[in-house]
py3Dmol code that shows the C-alpha trace and the ligand (Angstrom):
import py3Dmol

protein = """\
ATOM      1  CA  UNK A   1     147.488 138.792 142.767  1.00  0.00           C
ATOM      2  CA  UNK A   2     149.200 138.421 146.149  1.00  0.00           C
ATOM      3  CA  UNK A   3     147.625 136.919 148.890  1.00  0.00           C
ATOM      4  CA  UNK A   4     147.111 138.624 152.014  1.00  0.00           C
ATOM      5  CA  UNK A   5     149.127 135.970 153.897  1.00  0.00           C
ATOM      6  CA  UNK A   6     148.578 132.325 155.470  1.00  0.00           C
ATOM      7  CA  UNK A   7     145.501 132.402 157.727  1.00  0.00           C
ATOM      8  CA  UNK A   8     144.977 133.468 161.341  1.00  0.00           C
ATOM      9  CA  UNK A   9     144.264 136.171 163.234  1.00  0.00           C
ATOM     10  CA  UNK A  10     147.957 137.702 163.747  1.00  0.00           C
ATOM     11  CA  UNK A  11     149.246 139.765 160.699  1.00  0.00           C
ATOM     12  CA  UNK A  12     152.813 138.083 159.457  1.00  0.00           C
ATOM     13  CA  UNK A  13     155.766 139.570 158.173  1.00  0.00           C
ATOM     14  CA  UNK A  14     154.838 139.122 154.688  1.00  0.00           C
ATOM     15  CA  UNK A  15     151.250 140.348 154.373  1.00  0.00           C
ATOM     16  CA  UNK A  16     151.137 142.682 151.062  1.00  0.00           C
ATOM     17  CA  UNK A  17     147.807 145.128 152.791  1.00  0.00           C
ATOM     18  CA  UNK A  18     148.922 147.619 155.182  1.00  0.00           C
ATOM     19  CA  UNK A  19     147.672 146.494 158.403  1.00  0.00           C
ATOM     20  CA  UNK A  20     148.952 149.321 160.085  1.00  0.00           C
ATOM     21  CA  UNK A  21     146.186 151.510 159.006  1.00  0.00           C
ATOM     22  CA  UNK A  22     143.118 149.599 159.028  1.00  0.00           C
ATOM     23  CA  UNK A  23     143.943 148.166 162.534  1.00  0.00           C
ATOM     24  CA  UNK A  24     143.784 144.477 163.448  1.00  0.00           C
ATOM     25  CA  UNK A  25     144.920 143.710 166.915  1.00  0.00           C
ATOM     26  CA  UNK A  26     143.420 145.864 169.699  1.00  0.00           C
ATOM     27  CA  UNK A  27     146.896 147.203 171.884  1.00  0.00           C
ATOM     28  CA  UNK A  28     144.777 146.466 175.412  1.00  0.00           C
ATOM     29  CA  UNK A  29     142.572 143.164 175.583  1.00  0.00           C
ATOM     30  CA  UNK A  30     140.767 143.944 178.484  1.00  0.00           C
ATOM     31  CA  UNK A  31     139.410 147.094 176.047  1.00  0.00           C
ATOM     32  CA  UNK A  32     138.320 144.705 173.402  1.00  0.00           C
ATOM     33  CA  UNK A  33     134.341 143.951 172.750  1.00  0.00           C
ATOM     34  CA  UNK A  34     133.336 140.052 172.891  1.00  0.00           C
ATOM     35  CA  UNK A  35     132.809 138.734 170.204  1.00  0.00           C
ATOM     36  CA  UNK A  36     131.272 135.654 168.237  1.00  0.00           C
ATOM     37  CA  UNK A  37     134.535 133.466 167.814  1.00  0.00           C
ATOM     38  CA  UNK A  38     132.862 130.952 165.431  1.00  0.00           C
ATOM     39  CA  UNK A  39     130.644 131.165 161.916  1.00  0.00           C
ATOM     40  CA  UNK A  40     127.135 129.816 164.141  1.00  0.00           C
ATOM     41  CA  UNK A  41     128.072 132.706 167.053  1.00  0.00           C
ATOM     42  CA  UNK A  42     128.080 135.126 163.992  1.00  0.00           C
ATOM     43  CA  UNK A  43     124.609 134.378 162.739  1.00  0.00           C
ATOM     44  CA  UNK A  44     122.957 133.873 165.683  1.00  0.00           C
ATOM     45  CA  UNK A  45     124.148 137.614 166.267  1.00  0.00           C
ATOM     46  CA  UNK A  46     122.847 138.986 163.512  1.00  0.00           C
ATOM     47  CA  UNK A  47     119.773 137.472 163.607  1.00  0.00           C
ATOM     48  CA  UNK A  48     119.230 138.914 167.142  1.00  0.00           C
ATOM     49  CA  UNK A  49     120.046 142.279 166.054  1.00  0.00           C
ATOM     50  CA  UNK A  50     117.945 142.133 162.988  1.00  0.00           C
ATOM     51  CA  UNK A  51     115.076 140.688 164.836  1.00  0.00           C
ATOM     52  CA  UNK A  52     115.127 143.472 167.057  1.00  0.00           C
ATOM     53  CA  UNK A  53     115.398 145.806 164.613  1.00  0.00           C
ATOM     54  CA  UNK A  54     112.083 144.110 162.829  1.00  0.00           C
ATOM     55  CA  UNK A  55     110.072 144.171 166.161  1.00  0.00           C
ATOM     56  CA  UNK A  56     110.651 148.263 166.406  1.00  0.00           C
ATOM     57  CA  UNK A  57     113.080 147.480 169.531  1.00  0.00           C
ATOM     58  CA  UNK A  58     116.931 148.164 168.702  1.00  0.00           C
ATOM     59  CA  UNK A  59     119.362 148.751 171.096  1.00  0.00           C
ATOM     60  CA  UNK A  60     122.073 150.348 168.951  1.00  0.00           C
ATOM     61  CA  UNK A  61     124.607 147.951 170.472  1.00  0.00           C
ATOM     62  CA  UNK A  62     128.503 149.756 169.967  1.00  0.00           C
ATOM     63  CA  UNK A  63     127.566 153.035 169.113  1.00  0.00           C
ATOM     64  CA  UNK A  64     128.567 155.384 172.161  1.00  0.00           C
ATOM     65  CA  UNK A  65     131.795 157.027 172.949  1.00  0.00           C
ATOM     66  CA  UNK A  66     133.464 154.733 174.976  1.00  0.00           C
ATOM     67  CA  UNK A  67     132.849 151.797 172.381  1.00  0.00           C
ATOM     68  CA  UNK A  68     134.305 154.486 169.991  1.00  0.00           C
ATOM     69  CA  UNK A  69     137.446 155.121 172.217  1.00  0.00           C
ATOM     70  CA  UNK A  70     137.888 151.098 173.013  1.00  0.00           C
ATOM     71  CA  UNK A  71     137.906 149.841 169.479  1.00  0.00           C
ATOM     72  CA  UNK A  72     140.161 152.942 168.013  1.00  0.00           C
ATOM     73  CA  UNK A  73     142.938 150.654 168.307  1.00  0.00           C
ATOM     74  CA  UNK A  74     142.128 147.728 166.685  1.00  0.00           C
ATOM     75  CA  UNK A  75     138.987 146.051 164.949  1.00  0.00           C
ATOM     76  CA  UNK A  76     137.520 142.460 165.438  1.00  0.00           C
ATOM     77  CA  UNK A  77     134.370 142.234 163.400  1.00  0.00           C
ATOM     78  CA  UNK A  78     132.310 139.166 163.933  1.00  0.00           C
ATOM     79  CA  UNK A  79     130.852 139.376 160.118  1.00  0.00           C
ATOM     80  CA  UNK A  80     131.971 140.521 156.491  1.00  0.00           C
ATOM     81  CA  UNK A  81     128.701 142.225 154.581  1.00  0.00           C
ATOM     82  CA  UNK A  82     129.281 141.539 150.940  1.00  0.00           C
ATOM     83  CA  UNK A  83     125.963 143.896 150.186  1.00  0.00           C
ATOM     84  CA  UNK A  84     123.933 145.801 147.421  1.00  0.00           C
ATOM     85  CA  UNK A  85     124.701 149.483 147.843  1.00  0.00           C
ATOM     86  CA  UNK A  86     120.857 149.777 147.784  1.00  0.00           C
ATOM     87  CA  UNK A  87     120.121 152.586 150.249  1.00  0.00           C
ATOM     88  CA  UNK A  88     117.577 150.813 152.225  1.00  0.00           C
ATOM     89  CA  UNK A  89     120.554 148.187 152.764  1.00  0.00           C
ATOM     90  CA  UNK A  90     122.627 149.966 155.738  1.00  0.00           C
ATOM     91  CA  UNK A  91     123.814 146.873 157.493  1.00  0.00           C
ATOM     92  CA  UNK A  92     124.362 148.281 160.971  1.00  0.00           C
ATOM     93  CA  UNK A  93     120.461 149.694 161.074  1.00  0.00           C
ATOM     94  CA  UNK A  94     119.177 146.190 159.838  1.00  0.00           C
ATOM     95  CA  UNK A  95     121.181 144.073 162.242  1.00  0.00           C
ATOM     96  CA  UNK A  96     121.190 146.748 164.970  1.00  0.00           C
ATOM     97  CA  UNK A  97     125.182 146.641 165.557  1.00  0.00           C
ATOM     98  CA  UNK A  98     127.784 149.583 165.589  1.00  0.00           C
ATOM     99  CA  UNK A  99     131.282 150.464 165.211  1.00  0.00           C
ATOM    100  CA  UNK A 100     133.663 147.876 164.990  1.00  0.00           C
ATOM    101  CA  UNK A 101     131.253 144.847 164.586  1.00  0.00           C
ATOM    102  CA  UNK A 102     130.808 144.640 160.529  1.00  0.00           C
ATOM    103  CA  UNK A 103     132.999 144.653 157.880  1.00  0.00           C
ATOM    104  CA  UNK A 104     131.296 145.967 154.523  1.00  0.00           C
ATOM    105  CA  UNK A 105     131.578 146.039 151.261  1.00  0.00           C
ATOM    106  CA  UNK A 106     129.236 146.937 149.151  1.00  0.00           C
ATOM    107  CA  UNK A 107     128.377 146.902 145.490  1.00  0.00           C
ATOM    108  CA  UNK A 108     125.350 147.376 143.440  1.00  0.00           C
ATOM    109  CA  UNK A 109     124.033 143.519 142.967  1.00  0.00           C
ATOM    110  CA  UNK A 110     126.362 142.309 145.090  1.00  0.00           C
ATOM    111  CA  UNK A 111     128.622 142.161 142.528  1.00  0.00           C
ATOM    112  CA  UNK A 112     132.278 140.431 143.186  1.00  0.00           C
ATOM    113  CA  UNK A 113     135.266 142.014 141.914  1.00  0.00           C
ATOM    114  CA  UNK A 114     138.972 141.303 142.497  1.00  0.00           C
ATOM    115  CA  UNK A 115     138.698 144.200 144.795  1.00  0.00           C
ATOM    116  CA  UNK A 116     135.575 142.878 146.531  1.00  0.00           C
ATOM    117  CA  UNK A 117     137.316 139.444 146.801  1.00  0.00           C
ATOM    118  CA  UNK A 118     140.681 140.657 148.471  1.00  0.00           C
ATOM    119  CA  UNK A 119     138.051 142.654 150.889  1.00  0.00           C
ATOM    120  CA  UNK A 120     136.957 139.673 152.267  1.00  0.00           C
ATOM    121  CA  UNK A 121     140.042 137.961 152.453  1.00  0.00           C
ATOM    122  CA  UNK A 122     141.405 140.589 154.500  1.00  0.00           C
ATOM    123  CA  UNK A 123     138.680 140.331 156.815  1.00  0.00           C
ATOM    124  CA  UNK A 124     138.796 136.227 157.084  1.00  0.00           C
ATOM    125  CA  UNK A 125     142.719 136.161 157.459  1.00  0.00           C
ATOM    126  CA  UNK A 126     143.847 139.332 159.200  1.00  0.00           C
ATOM    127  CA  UNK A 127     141.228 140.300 161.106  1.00  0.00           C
ATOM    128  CA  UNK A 128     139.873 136.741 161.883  1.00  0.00           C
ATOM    129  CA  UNK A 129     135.941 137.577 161.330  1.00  0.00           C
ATOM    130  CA  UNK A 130     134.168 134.163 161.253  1.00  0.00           C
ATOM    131  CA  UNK A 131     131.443 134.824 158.457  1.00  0.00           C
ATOM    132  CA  UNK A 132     130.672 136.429 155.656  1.00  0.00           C
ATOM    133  CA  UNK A 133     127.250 137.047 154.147  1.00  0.00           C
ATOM    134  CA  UNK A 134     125.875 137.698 150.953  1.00  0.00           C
ATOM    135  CA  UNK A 135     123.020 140.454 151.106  1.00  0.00           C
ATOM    136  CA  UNK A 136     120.915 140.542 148.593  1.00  0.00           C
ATOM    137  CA  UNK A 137     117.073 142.231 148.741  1.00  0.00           C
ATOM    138  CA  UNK A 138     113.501 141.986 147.028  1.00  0.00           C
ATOM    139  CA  UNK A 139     112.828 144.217 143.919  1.00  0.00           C
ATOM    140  CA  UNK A 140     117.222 144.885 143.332  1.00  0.00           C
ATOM    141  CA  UNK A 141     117.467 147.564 141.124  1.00  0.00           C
ATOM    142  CA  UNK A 142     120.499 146.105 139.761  1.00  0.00           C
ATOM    143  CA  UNK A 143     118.812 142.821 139.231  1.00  0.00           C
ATOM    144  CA  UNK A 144     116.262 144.338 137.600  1.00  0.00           C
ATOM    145  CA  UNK A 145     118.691 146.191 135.197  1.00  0.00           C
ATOM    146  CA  UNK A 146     120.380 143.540 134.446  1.00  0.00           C
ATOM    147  CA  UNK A 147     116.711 141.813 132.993  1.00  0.00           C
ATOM    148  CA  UNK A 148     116.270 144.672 131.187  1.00  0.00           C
ATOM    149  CA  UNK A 149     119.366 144.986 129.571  1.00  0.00           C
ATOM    150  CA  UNK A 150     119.077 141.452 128.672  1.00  0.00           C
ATOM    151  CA  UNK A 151     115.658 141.076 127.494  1.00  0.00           C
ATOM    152  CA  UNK A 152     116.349 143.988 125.344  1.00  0.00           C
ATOM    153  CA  UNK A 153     119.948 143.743 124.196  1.00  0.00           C
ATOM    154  CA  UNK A 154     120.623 147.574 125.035  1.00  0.00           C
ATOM    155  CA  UNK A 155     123.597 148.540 126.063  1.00  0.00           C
ATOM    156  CA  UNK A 156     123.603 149.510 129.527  1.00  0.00           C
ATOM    157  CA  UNK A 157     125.500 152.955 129.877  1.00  0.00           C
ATOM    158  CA  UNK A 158     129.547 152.703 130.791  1.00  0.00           C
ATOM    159  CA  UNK A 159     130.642 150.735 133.731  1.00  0.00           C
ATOM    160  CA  UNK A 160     127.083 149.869 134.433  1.00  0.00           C
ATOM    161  CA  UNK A 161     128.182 146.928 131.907  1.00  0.00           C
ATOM    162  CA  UNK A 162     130.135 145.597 134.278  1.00  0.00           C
ATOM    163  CA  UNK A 163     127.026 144.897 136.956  1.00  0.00           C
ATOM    164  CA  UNK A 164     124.955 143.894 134.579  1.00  0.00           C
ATOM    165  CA  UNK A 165     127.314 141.340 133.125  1.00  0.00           C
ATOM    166  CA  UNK A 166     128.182 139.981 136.781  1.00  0.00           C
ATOM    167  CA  UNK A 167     124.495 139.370 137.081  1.00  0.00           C
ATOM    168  CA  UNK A 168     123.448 137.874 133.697  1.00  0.00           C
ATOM    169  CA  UNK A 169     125.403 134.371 134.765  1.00  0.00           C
ATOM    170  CA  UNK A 170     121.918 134.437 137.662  1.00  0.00           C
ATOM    171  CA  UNK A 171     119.475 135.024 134.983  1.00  0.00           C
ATOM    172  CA  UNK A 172     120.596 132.526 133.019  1.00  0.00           C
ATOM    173  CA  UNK A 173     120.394 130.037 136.033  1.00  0.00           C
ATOM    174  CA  UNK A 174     117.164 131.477 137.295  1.00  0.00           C
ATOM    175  CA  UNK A 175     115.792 130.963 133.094  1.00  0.00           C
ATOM    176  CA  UNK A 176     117.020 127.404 133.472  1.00  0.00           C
ATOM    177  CA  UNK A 177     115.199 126.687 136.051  1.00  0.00           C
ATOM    178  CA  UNK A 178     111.958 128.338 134.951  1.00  0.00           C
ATOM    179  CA  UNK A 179     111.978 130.981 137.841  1.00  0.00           C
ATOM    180  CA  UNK A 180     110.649 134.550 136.511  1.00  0.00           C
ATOM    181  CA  UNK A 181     109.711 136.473 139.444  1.00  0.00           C
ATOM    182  CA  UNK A 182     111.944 139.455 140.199  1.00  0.00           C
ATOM    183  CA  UNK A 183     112.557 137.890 143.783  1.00  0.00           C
ATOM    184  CA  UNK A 184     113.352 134.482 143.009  1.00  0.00           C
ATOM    185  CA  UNK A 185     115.680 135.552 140.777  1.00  0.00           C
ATOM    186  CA  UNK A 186     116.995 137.530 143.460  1.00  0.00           C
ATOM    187  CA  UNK A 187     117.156 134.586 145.711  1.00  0.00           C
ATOM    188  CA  UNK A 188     119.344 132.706 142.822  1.00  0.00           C
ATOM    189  CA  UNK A 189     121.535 135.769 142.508  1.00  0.00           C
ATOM    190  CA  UNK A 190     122.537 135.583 146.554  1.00  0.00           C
ATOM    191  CA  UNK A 191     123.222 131.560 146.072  1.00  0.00           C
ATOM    192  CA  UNK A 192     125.181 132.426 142.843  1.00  0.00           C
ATOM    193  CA  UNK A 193     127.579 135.057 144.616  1.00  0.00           C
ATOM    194  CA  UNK A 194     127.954 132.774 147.402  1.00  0.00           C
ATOM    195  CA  UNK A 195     128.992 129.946 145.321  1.00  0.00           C
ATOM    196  CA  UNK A 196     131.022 132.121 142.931  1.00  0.00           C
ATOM    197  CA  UNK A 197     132.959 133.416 146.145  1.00  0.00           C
ATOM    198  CA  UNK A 198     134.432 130.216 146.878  1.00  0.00           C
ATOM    199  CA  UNK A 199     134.523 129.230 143.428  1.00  0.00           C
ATOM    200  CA  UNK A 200     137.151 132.963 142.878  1.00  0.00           C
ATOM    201  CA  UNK A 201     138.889 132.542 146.202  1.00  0.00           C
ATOM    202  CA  UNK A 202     140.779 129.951 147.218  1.00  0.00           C
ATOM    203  CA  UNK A 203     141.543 131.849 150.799  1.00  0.00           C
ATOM    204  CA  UNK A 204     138.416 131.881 151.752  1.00  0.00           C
ATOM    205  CA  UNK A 205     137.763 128.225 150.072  1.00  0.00           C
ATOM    206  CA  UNK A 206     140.708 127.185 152.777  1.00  0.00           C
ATOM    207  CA  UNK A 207     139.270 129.185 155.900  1.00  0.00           C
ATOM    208  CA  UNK A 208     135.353 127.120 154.951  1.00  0.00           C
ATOM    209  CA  UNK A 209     136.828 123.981 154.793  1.00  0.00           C
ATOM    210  CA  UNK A 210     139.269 124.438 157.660  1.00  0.00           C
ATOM    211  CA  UNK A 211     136.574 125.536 159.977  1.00  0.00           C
ATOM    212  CA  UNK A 212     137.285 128.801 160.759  1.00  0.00           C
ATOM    213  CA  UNK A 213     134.495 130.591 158.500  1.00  0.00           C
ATOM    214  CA  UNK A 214     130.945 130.346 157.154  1.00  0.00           C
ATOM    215  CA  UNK A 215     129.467 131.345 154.494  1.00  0.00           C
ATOM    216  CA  UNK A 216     125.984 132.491 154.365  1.00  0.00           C
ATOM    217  CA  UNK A 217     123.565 134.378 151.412  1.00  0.00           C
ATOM    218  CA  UNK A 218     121.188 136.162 152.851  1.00  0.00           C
ATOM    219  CA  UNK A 219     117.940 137.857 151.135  1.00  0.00           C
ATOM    220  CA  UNK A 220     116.168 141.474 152.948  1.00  0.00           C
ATOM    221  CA  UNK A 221     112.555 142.233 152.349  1.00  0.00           C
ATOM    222  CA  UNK A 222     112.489 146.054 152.129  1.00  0.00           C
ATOM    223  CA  UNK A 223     109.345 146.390 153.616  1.00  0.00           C
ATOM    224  CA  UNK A 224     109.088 144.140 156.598  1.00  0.00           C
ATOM    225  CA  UNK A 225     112.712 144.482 157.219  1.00  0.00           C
ATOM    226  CA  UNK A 226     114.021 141.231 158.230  1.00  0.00           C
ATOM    227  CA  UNK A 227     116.545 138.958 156.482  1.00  0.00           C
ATOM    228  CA  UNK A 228     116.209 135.232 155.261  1.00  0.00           C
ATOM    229  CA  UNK A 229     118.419 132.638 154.744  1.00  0.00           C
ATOM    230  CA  UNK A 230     118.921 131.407 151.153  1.00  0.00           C
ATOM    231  CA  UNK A 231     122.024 129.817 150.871  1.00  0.00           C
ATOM    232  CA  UNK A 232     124.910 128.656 153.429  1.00  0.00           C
ATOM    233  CA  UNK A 233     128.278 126.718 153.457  1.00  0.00           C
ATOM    234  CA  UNK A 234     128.717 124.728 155.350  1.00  0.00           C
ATOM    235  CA  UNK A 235     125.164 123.858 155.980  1.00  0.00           C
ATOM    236  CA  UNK A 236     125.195 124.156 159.471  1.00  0.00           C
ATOM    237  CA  UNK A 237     125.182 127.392 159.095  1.00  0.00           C
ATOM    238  CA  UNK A 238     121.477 127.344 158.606  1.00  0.00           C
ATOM    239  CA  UNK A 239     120.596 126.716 161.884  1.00  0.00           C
ATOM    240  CA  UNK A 240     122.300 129.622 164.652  1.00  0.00           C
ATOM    241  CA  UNK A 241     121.911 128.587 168.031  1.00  0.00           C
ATOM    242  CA  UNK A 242     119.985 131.432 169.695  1.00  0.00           C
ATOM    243  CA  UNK A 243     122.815 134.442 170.819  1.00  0.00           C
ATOM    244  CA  UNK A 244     123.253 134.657 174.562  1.00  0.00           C
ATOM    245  CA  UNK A 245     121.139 136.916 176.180  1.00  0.00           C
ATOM    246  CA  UNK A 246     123.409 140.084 176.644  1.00  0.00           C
ATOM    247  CA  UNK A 247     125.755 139.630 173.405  1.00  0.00           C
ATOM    248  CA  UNK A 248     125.873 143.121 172.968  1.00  0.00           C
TER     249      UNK A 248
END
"""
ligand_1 = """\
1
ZN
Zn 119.953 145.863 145.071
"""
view = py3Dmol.view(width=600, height=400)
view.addModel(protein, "pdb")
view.setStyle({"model": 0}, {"cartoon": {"style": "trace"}})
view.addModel(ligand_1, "xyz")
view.setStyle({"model": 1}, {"stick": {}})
view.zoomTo()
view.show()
């Protein structure tokens, strides 16, 4: 598979996506959101957003017209969602952002393709977005599937297989280290994707260990709404600086 071309934020001549019509560099700067530049800006974003989106006070940052109109031209997210396509997942209402500000793919489990994988290497080396997180949530459906079909040895239906075999390498993890509740499992299943990202893609491998992108696994609680931290690389990831007051 080609790469998407050397890092950066400025597309090359050789870059195998077309550019052109997903929109990378916005044609009038002084147009063009702020935006967290590094992988600790990123987080410390999103955890603002979710937190106000936990306390009941969301400001629905990027969502009006003229945000529309400015970022028509060209896209900067600050973060790449790698996400279950749960419904009660939407990224943008759980970290209170809008348009232009998240990049997201989604899959049930947070499963990662090759298409998944050359997602996010798009994002980190055209568009230049800092982090990527894993999103994973209590009680995953696909998770749960996954047990089932395990602990019985039926067959799950067509390309169902394919989740549920991206998620057994977790349970077998999770068994060996004599976790059995549905949400630590889950935990293991976020750390897993994030280390099985690097492990698949040596673009992003290069953009971690170069600096210019974190990684971060990230578990949801459906009813309380706010995320956790469960895994991160590099490490300092963990700990966001609080965002500046009027980020958004
Ligand atoms: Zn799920």
């Amino acid at each position: 598979m080609s790469r998407p071309g050397s890092p950066g934020t400025q597309p090359g001549p050789e870059r195998t996506l077309p550019v052109s019509t997903m929109g990378t560099a916005p044609a009038d700067a002084s147009t063009a959101p702020a935006v967290p530049a590094s992988p600790e800006q990123a987080l410390a974003e999103l955890h603002a957003g979710n937190r106000r989106f936990v306390t009941g006070a969301p400001r629905h940052p990027n969502q009006d017209a003229g945000h529309r109109t400015a970022v028509a031209d060209g896209q900067h997210p600050f973060a790449v969602i790698v996400g279950c396509s749960d419904s009660r997942l939407a990224a943008e209402i759980i970290f209170d952002r809008g348009l232009g500000d998240l990049f997201v793919v989604r899959t049930a489990g947070h499963t990662i393709g090759p298409e998944v994988l050359g997602s996010v290497e798009y994002a980190v080396t055209v568009l230049g977005t800092p982090l990527v997180v894993v999103l994973g949530h209590d009680s995953c459906g696909a998770v749960q599937a996954a047990r089932t079909a395990d602990a019985t040895g039926a067959p799950p239906v067509g390309h169902l297989c394919a989740v549920v075999d991206a998620v057994v390498p977790s349970l077998r993890r999770a068994a060996a280290e004599g976790v059995e509740d549905i949400d630590g499992i889950v935990d293991i299943h976020i750390a897993h994707t994030v280390e099985a990202m690097l492990d698949r893609s040596a673009v992003l491998a290069t953009e971690v260990a170069a600096g210019r992108c974190g990684v971060v696994g990230m578990s949801y609680r459906l009813t309380a709404g706010e995320v956790r931290t469960v895994a991160a690389v590099p490490a300092r990831t963990v700990d966001a600086p609080e965002p500046a007051a009027s980020a958004a």
